[in-house]
Legacy VTK file of the C-alpha trace (Angstrom):
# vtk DataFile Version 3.0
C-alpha trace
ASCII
DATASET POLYDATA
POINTS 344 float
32.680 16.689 47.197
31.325 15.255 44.268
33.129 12.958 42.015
32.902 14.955 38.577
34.099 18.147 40.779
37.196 16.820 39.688
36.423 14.580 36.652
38.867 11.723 36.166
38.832 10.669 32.324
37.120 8.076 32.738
34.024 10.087 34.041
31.495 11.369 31.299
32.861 15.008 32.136
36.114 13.905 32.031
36.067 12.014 28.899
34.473 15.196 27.110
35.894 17.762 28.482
32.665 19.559 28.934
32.144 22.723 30.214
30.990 22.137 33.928
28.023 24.331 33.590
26.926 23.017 30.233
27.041 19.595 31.698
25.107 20.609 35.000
22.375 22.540 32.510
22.035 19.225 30.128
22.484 16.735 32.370
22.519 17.092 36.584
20.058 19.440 36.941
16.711 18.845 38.676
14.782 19.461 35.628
11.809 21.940 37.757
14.389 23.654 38.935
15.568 24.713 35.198
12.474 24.950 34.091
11.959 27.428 36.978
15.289 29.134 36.133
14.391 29.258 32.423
10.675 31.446 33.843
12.711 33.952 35.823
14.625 34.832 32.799
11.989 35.296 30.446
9.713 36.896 33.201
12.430 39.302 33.861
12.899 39.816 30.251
8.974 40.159 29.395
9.344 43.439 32.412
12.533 44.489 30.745
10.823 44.434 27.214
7.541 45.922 28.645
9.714 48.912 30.332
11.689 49.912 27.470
8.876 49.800 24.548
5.831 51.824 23.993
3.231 52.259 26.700
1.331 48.672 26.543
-1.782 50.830 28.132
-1.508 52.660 24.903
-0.619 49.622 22.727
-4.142 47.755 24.381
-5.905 51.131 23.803
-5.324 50.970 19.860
-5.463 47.341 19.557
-5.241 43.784 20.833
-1.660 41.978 20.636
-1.966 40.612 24.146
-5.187 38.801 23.057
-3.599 37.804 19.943
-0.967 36.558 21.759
-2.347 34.611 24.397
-5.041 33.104 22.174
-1.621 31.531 19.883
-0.331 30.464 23.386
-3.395 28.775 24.667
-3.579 27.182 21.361
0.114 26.299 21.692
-0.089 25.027 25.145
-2.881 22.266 24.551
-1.229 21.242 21.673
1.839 20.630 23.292
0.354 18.593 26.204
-2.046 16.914 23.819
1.270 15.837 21.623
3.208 14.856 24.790
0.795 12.748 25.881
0.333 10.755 22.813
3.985 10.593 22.597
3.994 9.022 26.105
0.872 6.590 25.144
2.763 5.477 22.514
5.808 4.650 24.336
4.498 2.733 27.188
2.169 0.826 24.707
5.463 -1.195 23.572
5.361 -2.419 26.744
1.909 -4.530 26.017
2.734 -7.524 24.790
1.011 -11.555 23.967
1.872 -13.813 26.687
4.368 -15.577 24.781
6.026 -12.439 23.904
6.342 -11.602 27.869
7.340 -14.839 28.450
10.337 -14.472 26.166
11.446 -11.271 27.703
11.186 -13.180 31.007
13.581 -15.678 29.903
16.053 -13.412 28.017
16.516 -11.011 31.545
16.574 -14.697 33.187
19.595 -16.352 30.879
21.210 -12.895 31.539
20.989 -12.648 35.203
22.732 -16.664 35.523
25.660 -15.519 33.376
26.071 -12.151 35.717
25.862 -14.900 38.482
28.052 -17.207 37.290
30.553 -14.148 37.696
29.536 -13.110 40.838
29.634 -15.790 42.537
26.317 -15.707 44.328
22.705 -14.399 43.663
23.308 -11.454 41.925
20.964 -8.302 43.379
17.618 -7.129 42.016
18.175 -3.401 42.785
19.499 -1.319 39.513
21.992 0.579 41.356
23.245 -2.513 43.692
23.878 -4.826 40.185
25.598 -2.359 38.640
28.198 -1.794 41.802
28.142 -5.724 41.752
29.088 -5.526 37.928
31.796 -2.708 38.728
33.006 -4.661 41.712
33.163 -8.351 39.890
35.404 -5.997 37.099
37.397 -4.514 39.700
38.254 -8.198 40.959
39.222 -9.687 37.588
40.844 -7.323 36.942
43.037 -7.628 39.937
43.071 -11.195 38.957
44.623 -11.025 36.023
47.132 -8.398 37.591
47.846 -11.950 39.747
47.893 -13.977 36.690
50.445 -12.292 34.714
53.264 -11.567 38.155
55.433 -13.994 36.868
55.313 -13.184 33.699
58.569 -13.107 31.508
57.634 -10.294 29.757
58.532 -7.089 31.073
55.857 -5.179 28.609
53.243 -7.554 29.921
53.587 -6.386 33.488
54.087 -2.937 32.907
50.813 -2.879 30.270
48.925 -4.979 32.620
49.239 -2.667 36.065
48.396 0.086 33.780
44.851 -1.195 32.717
44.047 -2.628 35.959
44.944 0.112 38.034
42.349 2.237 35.389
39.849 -0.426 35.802
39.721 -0.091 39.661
40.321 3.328 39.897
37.155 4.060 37.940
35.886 1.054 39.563
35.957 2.442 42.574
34.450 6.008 41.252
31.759 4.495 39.648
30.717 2.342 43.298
30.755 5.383 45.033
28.370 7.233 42.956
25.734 4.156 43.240
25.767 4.309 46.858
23.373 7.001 47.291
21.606 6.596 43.503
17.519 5.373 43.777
16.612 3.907 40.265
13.901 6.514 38.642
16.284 9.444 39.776
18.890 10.133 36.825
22.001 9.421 39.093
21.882 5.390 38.509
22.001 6.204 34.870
24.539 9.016 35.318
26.750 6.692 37.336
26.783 4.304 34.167
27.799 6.590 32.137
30.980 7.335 33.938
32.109 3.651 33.277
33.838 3.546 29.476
33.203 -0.147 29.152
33.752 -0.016 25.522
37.053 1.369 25.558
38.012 -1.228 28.579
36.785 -4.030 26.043
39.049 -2.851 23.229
41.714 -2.492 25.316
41.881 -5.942 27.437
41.485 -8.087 24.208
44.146 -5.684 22.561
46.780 -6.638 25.185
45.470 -10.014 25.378
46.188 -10.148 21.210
49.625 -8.611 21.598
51.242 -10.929 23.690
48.719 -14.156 22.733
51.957 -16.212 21.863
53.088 -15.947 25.597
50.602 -16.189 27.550
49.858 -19.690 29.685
46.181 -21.295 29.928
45.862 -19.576 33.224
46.225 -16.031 31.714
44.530 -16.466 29.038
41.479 -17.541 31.502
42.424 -14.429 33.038
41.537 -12.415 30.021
38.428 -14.263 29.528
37.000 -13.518 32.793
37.984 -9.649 32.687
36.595 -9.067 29.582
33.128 -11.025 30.407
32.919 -9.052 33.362
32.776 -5.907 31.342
31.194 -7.465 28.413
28.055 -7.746 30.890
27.704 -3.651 32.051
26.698 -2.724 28.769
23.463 -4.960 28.059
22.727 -4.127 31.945
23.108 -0.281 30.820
21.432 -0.619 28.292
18.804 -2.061 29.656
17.779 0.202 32.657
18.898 3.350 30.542
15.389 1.913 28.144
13.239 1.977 32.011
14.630 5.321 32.329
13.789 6.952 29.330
10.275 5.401 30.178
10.246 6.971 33.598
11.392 10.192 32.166
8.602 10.373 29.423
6.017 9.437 32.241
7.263 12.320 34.492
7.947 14.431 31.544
3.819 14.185 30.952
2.452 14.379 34.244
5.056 17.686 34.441
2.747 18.959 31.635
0.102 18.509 32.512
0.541 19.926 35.826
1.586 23.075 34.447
-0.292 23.139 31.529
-3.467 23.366 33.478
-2.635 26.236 35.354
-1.137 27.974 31.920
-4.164 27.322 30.077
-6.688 29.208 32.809
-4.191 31.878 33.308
-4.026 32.577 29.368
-7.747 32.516 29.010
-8.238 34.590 32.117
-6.105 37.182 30.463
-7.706 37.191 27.026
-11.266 37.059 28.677
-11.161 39.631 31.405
-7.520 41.629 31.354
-8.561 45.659 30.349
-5.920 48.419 30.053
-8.151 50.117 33.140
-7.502 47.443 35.296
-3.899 48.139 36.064
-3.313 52.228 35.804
-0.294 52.196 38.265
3.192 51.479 38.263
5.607 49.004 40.708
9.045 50.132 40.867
8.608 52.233 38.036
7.135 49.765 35.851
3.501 49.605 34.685
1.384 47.458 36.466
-0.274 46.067 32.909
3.193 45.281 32.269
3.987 43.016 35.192
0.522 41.456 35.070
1.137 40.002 31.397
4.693 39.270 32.285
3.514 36.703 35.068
0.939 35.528 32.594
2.857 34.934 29.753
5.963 33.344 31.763
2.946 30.974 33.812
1.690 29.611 29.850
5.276 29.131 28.801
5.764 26.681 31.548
5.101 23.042 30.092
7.708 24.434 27.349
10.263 25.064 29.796
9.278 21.491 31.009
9.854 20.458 27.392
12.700 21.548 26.536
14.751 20.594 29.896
13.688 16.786 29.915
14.180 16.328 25.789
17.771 17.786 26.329
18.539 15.966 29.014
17.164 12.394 27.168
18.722 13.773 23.388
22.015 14.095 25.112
22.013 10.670 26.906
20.942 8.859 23.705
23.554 10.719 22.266
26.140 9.805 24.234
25.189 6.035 24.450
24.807 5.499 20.551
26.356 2.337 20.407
26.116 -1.151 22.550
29.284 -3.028 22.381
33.199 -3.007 21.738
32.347 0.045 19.139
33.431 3.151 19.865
31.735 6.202 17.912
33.196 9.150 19.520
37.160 10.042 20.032
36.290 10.965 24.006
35.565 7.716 24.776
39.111 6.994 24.034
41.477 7.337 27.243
44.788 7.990 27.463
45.032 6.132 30.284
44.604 2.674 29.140
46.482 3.508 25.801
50.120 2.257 26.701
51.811 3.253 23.971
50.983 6.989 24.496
LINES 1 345
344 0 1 2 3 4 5 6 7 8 9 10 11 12 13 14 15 16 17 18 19 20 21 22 23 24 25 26 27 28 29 30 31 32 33 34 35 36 37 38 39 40 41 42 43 44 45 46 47 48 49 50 51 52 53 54 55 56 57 58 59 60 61 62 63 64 65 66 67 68 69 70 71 72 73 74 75 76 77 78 79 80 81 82 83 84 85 86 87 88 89 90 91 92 93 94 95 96 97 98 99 100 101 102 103 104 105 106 107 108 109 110 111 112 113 114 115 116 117 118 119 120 121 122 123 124 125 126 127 128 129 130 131 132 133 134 135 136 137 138 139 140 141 142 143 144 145 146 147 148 149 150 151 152 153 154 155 156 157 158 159 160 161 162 163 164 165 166 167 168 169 170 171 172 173 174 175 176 177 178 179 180 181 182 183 184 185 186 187 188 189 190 191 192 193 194 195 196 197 198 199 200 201 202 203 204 205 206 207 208 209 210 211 212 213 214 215 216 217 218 219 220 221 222 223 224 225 226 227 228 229 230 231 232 233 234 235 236 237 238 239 240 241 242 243 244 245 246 247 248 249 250 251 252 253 254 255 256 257 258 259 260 261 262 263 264 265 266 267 268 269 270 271 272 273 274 275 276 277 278 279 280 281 282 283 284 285 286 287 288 289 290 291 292 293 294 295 296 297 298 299 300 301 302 303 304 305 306 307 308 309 310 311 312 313 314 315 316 317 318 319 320 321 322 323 324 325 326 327 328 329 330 331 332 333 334 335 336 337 338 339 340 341 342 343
C-alpha cells in the first residue's frame, strides 16, 4: 500500500489535508494519462453536444463553423508549441555558462557535498534519490543521538519534549526512506518523496527546545543539538537543488510532449478544413451522425498539446507553490505539525 494511502502529517497529503483525488489529479498522476483522461471527456462531450444541437449536416450546409473553427485551432496549436518551445530554449539556456562561471558552480555543489560528508560519515552517494535517504537516515541518527544525549537529563520536560520530536523525526524518517527506494531521478517520485519531509518545521522546532532549556543543557547536548539541526539544515539546499533539475526535465518532456502531439493535431485540423464535406458522412453510429463523431475525434486529436499543457504547468505551479521558501521559514499554517508542537 502506498504511504500517502494513509497520510501521516508529516506527508504533503497529510500536512494539507488534501482531497486524495485532487492531490492524485495535481500531483501523482502520469501526466499522458490525464491528458488522455482530459480527451475522453471532451470527446464524449463534443458527441454529446453534436447529438443534442441542430443537425451539423445542416449547420455545414448553410455555412462553415467547423472550418472556422479548426482554422482558430490550427492557429492555436502552432502557437502553443511555438511558445513552449521558446519557453523551454530559454530555460535550458541558463544552463550555458563562461568557464569560470561553471567552475564556481562546480565548487559550490563540491563545498556542499564535504559538509553532507562530514555528517555522514563516509562518501556521501551521487544518486538523487540515494543522498536524500542518506540525508533522512543521518537525521534519523542524530536524532536518536540526541534522544541518548539528554537520558540523564534532570529535567523531566526535557525528556518528555525530546522523545516526542525524535520519535517524529524517525517516524517520517523512515516514511520518507521508503518512498526513495523505488524513486529514479527524472520521474516525479524523488521530488514527491522530498516533499513529504517538513524540514522547516523540524528546524524551528529542534532549536526551539534547544532555546528553552539552553540554561541546562551540558556541552555534550548542546553538540547534540548542533548535529540534529545540521543534519536537517542540509535536505533543504539538496531539495532545492534537484527540485531546479526537475523542473528542467519537466519543461524538456513537457516540449517534446508537444510536439509529439502537436504534429498529429495540426494535419488532422488541416485535413478537416481542407477535405471534410457534409456528403462525406450521411450515416449515423449508435444513433449519432457520423459528421458528428468525425469532428469530435478531430477536434479532441488538436486539443491534445493543451491537455499536455495544462497537466504538466499544474503539476510544476503546485510544486513551486508548495516549496516557496528555502530555510527555517515557514509560509503556510500546514506545514505546522501537531506532532512536534509539545505544548499542544
Amino acid at each position: 500500500m502506498d504511504v500517502d494511502d494513509l497520510p501521516s502529517t508529516d506527508t504533503l497529503r497529510g500536512r494539507t489535508g488534501e482531497n486524495p483525488v485532487a492531490h492524485w489529479i495535481l500531483l501523482d498522476a502520469n501526466r499522458w494519462l490525464l491528458a488522455g483522461l482530459l480527451s475522453l471527456a471532451t470527446f464524449a462531450s463534443f458527441v454529446a453536444a453534436g447529438s443534442l444541437s441542430i443537425s451539423l449536416q445542416d449547420a455545414m450546409a448553410s455555412g462553415s463553423p467547423v472550418e472556422t473553427a479548426f482554422q482558430a485551432l490550427i492557429a492555436a496549436v502552432i502557437t502553443g508549441v511555438t511558445l513552449v518551445v521558446a519557453i523551454n530554449q530559454l530555460v535550458l539556456s541558463q544552463e550555458l555558462g563562461r568557464l569560470g562561471d561553471q567552475q564556481t558552480w562546480m565548487n559550490e555543489a563540491m563545498d556542499y557535498r564535504r559538509n553532507a560528508e562530514e555528517l555522514f560519515g563516509t562518501t556521501g552517494p551521487p544518486d538523487p534519490a540515494r543522498f536524500l535517504q542518506a540525508l533522512v537516515q543521518t537525521s534519523s541518527e542524530t536524532a536518536e543521538a540526541l534522544r541518548t544525549a539528554v537520558t540523564d537529563s534532570d529535567e523531566e520536560a526535557l525528556r518528555r519534549r525530546t522523545d516526542r520530536l525524535v520519535d517524529n523525526i524517525c517516524r517520517n524518517s523512515d516514511e520518507i526512506y521508503s518512498q526513495l527506494e523505488t524513486a529514479e531521478f527524472g520521474e516525479f517520485g524523488v521530488l514527491r518523496s522530498g516533499l513529504n519531509y517538513n524540514y522547516s518545521w523540524k528546524i524551528y522546532a529542534v532549536r526551539r527546545l534547544c532555546h528553552e532549556h539552553e540554561e541546562t543543557l551540558d556541552n555534550d547536548q548542546r553538540a547534540a543539538f548542533d548535529d540534529l539541526i545540521d543534519s536537517l539544515t542540509l535536505f533543504g539546499p539538496a531539495l532545492e537543488h534537484f527540485k531546479s533539475l526537475y523542473f528542467q526535465w519537466e519543461l524538456v518532456h513537457l516540449t517534446r510532449s508537444m510536439l509529439y502531439s502537436g504534429l498529429p493535431g495540426v494535419v488532422i485540423a488541416t485535413a478537416t478544413v481542407l477535405y471534410l464535406e457534409p456528403g462525406m458522412a450521411a450515416g449515423t453510429t449508435f444513433g449519432v451522425d457520423d459528421l458528428v463523431w468525425i469532428v469530435s475525434m478531430s477536434a479532441t486529436v488538436s486539443l491534445v498539446p493543451f491537455f499536455l499543457l495544462a497537466t504538466y504547468v499544474a503539476r510544476i505551479a503546485t510544486v513551486s507553490k508548495r516549496t516557496g521558501s528555502l530555510g527555517p521559514f515557514i509560509l503556510r499554517h500546514s506545514e505546522r505539525t501537531g506532532e512536534i508542537d509539545w505544548e499542544e
